[in-house]
KEVO-191379 format. One record per residue: x, y, z of N, C-alpha, C in turn. Coordinates in steps of 0.02 Angstrom, whole numbers, plus 50000, padded with zeros to 5 digits. Each point is the difference from the previous one (the first is absolute). Layout:
REM KEVO-191379
XYZXYZXYZ;...
//
This chain:
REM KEVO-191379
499305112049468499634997550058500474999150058;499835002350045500235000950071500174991250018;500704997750023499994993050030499454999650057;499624995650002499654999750081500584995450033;499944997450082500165001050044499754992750024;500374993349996499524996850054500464994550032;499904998650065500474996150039499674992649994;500294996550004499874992149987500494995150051;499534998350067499984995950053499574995549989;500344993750082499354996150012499395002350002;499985006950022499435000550046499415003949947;500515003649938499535005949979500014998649914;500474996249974500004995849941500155008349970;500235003649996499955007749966500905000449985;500005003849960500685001149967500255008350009;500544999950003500615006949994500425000449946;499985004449951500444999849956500604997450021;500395001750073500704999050014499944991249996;499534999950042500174992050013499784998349931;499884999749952499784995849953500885000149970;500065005849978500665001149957500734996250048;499935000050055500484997450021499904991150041;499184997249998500004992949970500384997349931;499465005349963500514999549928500554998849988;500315005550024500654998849990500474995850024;499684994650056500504998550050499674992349967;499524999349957499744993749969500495000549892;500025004349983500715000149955500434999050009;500265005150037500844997250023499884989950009;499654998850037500074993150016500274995049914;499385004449962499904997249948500654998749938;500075006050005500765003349946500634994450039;499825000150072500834999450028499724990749998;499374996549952500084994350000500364994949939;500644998250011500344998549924499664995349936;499484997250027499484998549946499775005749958;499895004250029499605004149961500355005249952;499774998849927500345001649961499825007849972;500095004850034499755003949958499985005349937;499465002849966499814999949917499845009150031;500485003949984500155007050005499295003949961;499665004250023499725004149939500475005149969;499584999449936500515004349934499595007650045;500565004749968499495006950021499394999749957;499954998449942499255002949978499514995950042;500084993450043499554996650027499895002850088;500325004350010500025003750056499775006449976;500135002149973499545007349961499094998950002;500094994949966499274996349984499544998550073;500494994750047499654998150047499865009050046;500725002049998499615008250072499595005049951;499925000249942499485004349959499154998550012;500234991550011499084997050019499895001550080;500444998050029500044999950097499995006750012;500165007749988500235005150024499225002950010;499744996549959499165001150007499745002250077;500364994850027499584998950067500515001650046;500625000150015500675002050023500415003249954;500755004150019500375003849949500624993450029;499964997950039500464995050051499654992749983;500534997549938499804993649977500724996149999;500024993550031500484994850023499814995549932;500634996649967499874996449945500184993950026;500124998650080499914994150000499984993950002;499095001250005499624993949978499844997449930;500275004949953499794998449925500554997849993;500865000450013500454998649984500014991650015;499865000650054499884991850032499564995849968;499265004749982499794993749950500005000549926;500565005149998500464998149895500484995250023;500345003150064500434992350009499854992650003;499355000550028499814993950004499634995449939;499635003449990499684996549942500175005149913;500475005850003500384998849942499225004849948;499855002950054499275005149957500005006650045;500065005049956500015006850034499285000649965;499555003450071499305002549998499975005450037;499825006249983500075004650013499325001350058;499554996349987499474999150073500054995850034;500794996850015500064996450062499855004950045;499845000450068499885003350067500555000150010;500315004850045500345003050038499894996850071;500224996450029499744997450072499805003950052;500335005949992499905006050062499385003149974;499955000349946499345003649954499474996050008;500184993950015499274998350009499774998850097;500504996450020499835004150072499705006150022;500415003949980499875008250015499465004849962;499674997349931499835002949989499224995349948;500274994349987499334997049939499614995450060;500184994950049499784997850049499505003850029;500225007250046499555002850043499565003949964;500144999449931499335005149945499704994150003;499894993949968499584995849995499484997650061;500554999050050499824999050057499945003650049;499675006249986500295006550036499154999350063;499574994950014499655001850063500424994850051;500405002050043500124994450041499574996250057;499325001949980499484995050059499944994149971;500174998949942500124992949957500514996750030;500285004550039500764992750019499514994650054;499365002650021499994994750058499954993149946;499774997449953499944994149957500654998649974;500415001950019500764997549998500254994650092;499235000050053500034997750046499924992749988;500194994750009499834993249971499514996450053;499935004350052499214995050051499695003649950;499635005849979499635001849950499734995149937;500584997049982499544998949909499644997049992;499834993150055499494994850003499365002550012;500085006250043499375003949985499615006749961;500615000949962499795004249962499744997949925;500524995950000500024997549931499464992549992;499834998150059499764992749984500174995049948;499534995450024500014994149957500824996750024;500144995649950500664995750033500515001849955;500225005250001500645002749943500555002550051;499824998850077500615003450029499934990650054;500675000250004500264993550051499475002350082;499744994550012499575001750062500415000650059;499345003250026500485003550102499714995450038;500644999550020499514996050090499945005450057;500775006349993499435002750061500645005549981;499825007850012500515005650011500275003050060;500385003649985500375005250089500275006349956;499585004550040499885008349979500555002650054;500425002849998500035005550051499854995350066;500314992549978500104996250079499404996750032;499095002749967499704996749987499794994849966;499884994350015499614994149973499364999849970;500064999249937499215000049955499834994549979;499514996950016499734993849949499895002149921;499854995549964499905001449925499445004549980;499545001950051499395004649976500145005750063;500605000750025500345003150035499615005550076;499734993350029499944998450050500585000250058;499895003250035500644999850073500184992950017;500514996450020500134992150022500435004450060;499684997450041500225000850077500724995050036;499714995049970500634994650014500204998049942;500645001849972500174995249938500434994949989;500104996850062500314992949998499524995350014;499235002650025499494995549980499774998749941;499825007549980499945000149919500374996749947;500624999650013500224993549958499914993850021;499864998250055500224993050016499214999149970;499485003149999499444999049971499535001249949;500735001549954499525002249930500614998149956;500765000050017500374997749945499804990650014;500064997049939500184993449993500714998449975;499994993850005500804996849991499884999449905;499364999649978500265001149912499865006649960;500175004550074500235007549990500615001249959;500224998150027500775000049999500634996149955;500255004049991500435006750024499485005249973;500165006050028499625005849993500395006049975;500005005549999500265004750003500025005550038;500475004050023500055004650057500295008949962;499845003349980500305004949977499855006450024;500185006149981499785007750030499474999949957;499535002950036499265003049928500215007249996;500505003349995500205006949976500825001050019;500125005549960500525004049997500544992949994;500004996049964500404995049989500384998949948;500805001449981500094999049936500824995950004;499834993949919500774996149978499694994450070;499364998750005499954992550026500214999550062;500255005350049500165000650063499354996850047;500304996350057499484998950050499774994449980;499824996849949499684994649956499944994250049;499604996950032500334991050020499304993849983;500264995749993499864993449971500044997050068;499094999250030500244996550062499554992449994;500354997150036499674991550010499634999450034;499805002950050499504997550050499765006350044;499744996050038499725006550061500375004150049;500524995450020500405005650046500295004149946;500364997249947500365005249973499725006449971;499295001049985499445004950004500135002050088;499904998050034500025003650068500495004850013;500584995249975500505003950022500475006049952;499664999049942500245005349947499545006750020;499324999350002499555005250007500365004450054;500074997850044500345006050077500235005149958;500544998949946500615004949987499685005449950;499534997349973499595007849954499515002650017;499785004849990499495003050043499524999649930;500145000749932499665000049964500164995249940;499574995050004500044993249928499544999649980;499674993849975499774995649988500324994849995;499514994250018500094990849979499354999949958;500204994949953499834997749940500024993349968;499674998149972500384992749954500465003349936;500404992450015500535001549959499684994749938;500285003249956499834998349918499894993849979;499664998249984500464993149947500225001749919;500554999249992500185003249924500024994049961;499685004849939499864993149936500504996749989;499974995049977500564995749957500375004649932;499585002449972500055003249942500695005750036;499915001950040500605004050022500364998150006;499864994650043500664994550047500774999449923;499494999849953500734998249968500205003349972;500155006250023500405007149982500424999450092;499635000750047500374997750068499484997350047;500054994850045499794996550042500205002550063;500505003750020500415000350068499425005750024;499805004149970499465006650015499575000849980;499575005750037499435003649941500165002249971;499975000549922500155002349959499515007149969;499745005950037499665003649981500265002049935;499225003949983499995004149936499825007250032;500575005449979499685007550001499645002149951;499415000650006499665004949947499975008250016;500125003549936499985005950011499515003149971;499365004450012499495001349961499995008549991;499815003849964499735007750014499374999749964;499715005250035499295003249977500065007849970;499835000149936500125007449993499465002650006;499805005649979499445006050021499364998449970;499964994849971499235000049995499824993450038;500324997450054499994995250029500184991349966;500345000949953499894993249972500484997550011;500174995150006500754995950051500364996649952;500445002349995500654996849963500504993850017;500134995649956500384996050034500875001449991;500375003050046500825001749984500364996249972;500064992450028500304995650004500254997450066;500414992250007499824997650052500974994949988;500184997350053500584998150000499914994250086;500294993349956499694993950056501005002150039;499924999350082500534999750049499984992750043;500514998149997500224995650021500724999250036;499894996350064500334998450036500704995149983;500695001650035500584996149987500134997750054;500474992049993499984998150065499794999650047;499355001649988499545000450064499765005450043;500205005049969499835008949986499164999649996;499775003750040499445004549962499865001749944;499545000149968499995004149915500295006650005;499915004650044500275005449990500795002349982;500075006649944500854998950002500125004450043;499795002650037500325002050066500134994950062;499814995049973500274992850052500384994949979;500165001849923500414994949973499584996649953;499325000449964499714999149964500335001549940;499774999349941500195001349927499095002849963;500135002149951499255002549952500315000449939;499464996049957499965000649915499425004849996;500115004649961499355002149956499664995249952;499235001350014499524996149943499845002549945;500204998349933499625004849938499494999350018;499735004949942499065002249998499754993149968;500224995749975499874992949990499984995150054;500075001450038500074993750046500714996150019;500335002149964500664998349992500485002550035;500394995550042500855002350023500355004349975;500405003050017500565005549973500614995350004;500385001249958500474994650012500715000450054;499945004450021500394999150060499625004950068;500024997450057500055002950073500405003350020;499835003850066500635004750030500014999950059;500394999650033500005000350084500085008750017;500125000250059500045009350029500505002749979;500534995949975500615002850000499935001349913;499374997849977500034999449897500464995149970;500274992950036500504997749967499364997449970;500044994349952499664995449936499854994250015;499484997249996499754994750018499764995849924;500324995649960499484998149951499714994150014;499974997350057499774994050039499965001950050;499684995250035499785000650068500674996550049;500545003250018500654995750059499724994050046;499364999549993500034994350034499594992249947;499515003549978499454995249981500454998849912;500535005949979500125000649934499494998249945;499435002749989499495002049973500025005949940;499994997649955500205007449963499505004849989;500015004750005499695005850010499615002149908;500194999549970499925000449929499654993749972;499984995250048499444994549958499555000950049;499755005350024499604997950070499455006049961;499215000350012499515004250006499644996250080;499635007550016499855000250046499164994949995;499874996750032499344996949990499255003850048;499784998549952499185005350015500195007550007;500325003149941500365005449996499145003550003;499604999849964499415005049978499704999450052;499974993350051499715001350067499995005050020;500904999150025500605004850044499505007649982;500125001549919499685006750007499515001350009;499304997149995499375002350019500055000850076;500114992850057500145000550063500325007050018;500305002849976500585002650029499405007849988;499825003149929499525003549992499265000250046;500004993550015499314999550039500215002450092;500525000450001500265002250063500085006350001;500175004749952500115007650003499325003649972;499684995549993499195002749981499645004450074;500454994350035499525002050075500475002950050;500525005949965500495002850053499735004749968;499715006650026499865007449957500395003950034;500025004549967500525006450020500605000050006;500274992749952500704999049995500024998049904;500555002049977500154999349902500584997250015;500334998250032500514994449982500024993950067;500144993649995500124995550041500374992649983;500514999250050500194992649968499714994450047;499894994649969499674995150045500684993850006;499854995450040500554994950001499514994249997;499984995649950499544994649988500364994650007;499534994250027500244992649974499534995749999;500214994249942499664996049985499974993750036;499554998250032499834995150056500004994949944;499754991550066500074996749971499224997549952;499705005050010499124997049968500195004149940;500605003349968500075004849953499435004349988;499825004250063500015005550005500395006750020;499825005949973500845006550016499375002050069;500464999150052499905003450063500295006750014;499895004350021500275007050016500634999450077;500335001749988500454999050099500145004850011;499975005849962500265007750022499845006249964;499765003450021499885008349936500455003650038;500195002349946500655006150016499655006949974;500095004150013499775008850000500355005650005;500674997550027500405005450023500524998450009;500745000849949500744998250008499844993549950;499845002349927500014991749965500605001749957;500184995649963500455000849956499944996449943;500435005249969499964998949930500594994049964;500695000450042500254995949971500214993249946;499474997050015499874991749981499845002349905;499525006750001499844997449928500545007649972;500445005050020500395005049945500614997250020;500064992150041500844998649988500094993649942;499235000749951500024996849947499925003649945;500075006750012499785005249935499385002950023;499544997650017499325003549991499745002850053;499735006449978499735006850060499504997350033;500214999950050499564998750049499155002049980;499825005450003499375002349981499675000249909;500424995749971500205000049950499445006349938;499734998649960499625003549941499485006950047;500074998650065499685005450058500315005150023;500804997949999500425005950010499865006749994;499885001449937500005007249988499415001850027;499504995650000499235005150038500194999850077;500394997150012500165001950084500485005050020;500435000349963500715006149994499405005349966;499215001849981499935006549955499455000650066;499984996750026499254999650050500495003650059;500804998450028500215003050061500215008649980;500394998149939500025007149984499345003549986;499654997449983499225005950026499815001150060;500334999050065499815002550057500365005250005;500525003549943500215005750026499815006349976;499314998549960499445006449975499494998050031;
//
């Protein structure tokens, strides 16, 4: 099968073989040249094994991402993903209509999706326009707040509703001017309420939201799978994300912690550095929620088979939705514990791309 071809910007979320392989590469080196990280060599027969399954779909197979997660968790699986392989090539098969990216817009989900599973809007800006919540034109919007936010609004939230990634732009504002005066600088957000997170979280960390990624696929007869899911959390006062200095444990299929975390760089977390919480006495609470919620959300995205969501659990312990991802997700969190990303699905997705070349 012929590599396809796709560039991956703000603007167009699409990938290029070049740029993928040389993100890649310039996100290893980081990794290898980090003296924590210990790494667990493949034997040749485990490199024989892994490019005999991968050559399927490429003759040009990088070992890696499997090396990194035998190093890490000390299990060679021969259907770990390939990171570039799934960018370049299992992503845009699954997800291959891109008129689905507009529901990756976050003024969108409150009305697509209804009901109260997404954090409410007080008002959007398109392309520098001002939308009310049923997205209505607001002509003046320093009236519009002074007359529809209240003081037990607040704090609120201010973020991009697209092309946003690693928690950039994010702000936590107190009051009304500081909504005034943040809005000028983006042409495209949303404001929002900001969360209240359960207790039940709080004591894994208090300093943040502590989201949950869920990762789901749908295979071909439409029936939705649950991947698995991995709770991120914030350090020092970081964002959850680890592209901001966040950390992430994977969740077993039990409900349960993994016993250690990883930051971007993969060093080891078996506690939490701040709250020291151990990771191994911890399960996640309203785990079976987490997955129906999370299923009842990709029920109503069509024309897309894979998606990760970013959940959290408020304080009425319910899982609220704060983000769907569609395009540029990753796999990391659950094959730098051993296990394939797409796990027992693998092979019908690697036999489904190589059938586009008869």
């Amino acid at each position: 099968m012929k590599a396809r071809k796709f560039i991956r910007d703000k603007a167009s979320s699409t990938w290029t073989g070049l740029s993928v392989y040389s993100s890649f590469h310039k996100y290893n080196r980081s990794i290898y040249s980090n003296p924590n990280f210990e790494r667990s060599k493949l034997t040749s027969g485990e490199k024989k094994e892994y490019y005999n399954y991968w050559k399927q779909i490429s003759p040009i197979v990088s070992f890696k991402t499997v090396e990194m997660s035998k190093s890490l968790s000390g299990v060679f699986n021969k259907r770990i993903i390939p990171e570039e392989f799934f960018l370049l090539y299992i992503e845009p098969y699954l997800n291959n209509n891109k008129d689905v990216a507009f529901l990756g817009n976050k003024s969108i989900y409150n009305k697509w999706f209804g009901g109260e599973l997404f954090p409410k809007d007080f008002f959007h800006k398109l392309n520098n326009i001002y939308y009310t919540y049923d997205f209505d034109v607001i002509d003046d919007i320093e009236s519009f707040i002074d007359n529809t936010m209240n003081v037990n609004d607040f704090p609120v939230v201010a973020k991009p509703n697209k092309d946003s990634y690693g928690g950039a732009n994010i702000y936590f504002l107190k009051n009304k001017d500081e909504v005034k005066e943040i809005i000028k600088d983006h042409p495209d957000l949303v404001v929002q309420e900001k969360l209240q997170q359960s207790e039940l979280i709080n004591e894994l960390n208090k300093d943040s939201i502590n989201t949950v990624r869920t990762c789901l696929y749908k295979d071909s007869k439409n029936t939705i799978h649950f991947l698995g899911s991995g709770i991120r959390m914030g350090v020092d006062g970081s964002l959850d994300n680890v592209s901001d200095g966040g950390i992430i444990c994977t969740i077993n299929s039990d409900g349960s912690l993994d016993k250690y975390a990883f930051d971007k760089y993969v060093n080891k977390y078996l506690a939490h550095p701040n709250s020291n919480t151990v990771f191994a006495d911890k399960r996640l609470p309203l785990y079976e929620d987490l997955v129906e919620t999370s299923k009842s959300v990709f029920e109503k995205i069509p024309e897309a088979r894979l998606v990760s969501l970013d959940m959290c659990l408020d304080n009425t312990e319910k899982w609220r939705c704060i983000e769907v991802n569609l395009f540029g997700q990753t796999t990391r969190f659950m094959q730098y514990v051993g296990e394939p990303f797409l796990g027992e699905f693998t092979d019908e997705v690697i036999d489904s791309i190589v059938n586009l070349k008869s």
